[in-house]
N, C-alpha and C positions, 0 to 999 in steps of 0.2 A: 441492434440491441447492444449497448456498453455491459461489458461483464467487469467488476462486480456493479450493480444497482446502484444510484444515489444512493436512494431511500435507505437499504441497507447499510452503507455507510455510517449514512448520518444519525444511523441506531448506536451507533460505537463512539461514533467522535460529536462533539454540543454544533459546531457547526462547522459551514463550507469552509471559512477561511484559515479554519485551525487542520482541518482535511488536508487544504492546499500546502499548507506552513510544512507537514509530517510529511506526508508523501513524496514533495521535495527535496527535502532533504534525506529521507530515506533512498529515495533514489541519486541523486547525487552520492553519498553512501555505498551505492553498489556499485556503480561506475568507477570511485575510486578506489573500495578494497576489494572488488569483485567477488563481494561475501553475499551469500544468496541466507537464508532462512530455510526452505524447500530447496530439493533436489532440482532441477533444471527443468525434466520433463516435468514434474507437475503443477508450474505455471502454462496458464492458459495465453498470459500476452506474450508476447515475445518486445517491447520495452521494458525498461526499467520502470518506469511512474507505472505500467499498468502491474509489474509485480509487486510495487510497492502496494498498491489498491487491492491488490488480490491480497495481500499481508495483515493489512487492515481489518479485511472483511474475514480474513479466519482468525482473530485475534492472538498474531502473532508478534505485532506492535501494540504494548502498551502506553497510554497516553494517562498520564498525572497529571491532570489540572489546576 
């Protein structure tokens, strides 16, 4: 089971490839200012892109269209 869900994602963001475009770069982002949003332990993944995903899905990344 991939945590967080598609589906749930794709409730926040219009689609996959705008997903892909954000979470990339957010995590690239974190790799180089090693700035988190949450605290360390309350990510569930332990990479980057799945923090980024988990950031998404608690709407802590806003996305303008």
């Amino acid at each position: 089971m991939i945590y967080p869900s598609i589906d749930k994602l794709l409730t926040k963001v219009g689609s996959k490839y705008l997903l892909v475009n954000i979470v990339s770069k957010r995590a690239k982002e974190m790799i180089e200012t090693d700035y988190y949003q949450m605290k360390e332990n309350e990510y569930v993944s332990t990479k980057e892109i799945g923090k980024a995903l988990e950031e998404v899905a608690k709407d802590l990344i806003h996305i303008s269209e």
